[in-house]
C-alpha positions in Angstrom: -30.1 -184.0 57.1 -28.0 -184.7 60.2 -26.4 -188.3 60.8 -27.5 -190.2 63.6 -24.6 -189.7 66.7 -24.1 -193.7 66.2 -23.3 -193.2 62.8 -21.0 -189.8 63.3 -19.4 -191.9 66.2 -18.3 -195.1 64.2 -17.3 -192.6 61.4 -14.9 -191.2 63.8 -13.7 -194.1 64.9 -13.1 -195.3 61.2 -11.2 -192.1 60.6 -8.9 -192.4 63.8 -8.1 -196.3 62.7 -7.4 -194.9 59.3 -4.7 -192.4 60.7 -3.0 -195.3 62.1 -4.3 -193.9 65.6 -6.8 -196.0 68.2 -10.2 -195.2 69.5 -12.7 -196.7 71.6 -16.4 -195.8 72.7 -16.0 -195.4 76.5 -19.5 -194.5 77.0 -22.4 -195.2 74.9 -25.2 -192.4 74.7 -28.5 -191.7 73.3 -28.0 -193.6 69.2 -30.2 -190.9 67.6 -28.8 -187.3 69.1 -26.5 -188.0 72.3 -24.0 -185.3 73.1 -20.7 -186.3 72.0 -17.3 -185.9 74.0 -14.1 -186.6 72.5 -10.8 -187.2 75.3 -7.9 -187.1 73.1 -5.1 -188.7 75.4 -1.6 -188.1 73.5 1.8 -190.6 73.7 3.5 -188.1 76.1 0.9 -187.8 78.9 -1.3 -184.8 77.7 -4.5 -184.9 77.3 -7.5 -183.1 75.8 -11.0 -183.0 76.6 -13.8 -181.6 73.8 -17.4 -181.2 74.0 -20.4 -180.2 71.7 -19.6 -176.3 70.7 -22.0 -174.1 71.8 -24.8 -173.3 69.7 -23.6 -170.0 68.1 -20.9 -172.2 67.1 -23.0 -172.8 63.5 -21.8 -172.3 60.3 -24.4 -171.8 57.8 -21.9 -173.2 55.3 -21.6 -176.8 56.9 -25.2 -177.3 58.3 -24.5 -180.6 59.3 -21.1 -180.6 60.8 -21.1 -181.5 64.9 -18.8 -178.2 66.4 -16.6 -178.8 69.3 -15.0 -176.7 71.9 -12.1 -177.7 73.8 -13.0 -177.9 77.3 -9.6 -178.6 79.5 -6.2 -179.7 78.7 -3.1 -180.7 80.4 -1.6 -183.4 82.0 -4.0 -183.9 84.7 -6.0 -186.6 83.5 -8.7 -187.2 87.1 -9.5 -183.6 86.8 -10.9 -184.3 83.2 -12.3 -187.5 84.2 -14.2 -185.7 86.9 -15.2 -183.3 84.6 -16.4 -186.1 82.3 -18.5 -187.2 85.4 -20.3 -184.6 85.9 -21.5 -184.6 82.4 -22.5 -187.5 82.8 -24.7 -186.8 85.6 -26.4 -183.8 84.1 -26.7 -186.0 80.7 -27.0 -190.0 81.1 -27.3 -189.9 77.5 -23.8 -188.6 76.7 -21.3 -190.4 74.3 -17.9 -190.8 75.2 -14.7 -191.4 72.9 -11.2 -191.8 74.0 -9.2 -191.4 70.8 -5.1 -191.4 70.4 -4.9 -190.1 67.0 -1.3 -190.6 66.2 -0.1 -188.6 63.1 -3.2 -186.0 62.8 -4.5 -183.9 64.8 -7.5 -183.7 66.9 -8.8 -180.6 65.0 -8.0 -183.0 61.6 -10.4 -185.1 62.9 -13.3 -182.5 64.4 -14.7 -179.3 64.0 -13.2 -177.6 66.9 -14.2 -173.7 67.0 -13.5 -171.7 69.4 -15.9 -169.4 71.7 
């Protein structure tokens, strides 16, 4: 049985604080099956945008995990904010979490595949 996003969300969060890192929900989606982005903004100026994997992203093994895909990087934070905009456009229902994870890495923290 799949978690609801709120709960996969605040598990997140949890696991970021834990890692000595900092989160925070910058949009709040749909509690029961919103789309979740992640925008991992490192110490140095780079950041990271991930969405929800595509859907031959499943692994039979791990029915339940949530796949991502990373979906820009760089140092050019307003082109990933825009991007993040027009998500939000297509999708009102869209989750939203900034993270700075601080000793692990964002692929510690998700299932990021690759497509």
């Amino acid at each position: 049985m799949r978690v609801t996003t709120e709960f996969w969300v605040s598990a997140l969060l949890r696991r970021v604080f834990g890692a000595g890192g900092f989160a925070a929900v910058v949009k709040r989606g749909a509690t029961e099956a919103g789309a979740v982005f992640v925008l991992s903004r490192g110490r140095l100026g780079d950041v990271s945008l991930f969405g929800p994997g595509p859907q031959t992203s499943y692994d039979s093994d791990k029915p339940d995990d949530r796949f991502f895909t990373l979906l820009g990087a760089g140092d050019d934070a307003a082109a990933l904010d825009a991007r993040l905009e027009r998500e939000k456009k297509f999708d009102p229902d869209i989750w939203v979490v900034e993270i700075e994870a601080a000793t692990v890495s964002v692929e510690e923290l998700l299932s990021v595949k690759t497509p």
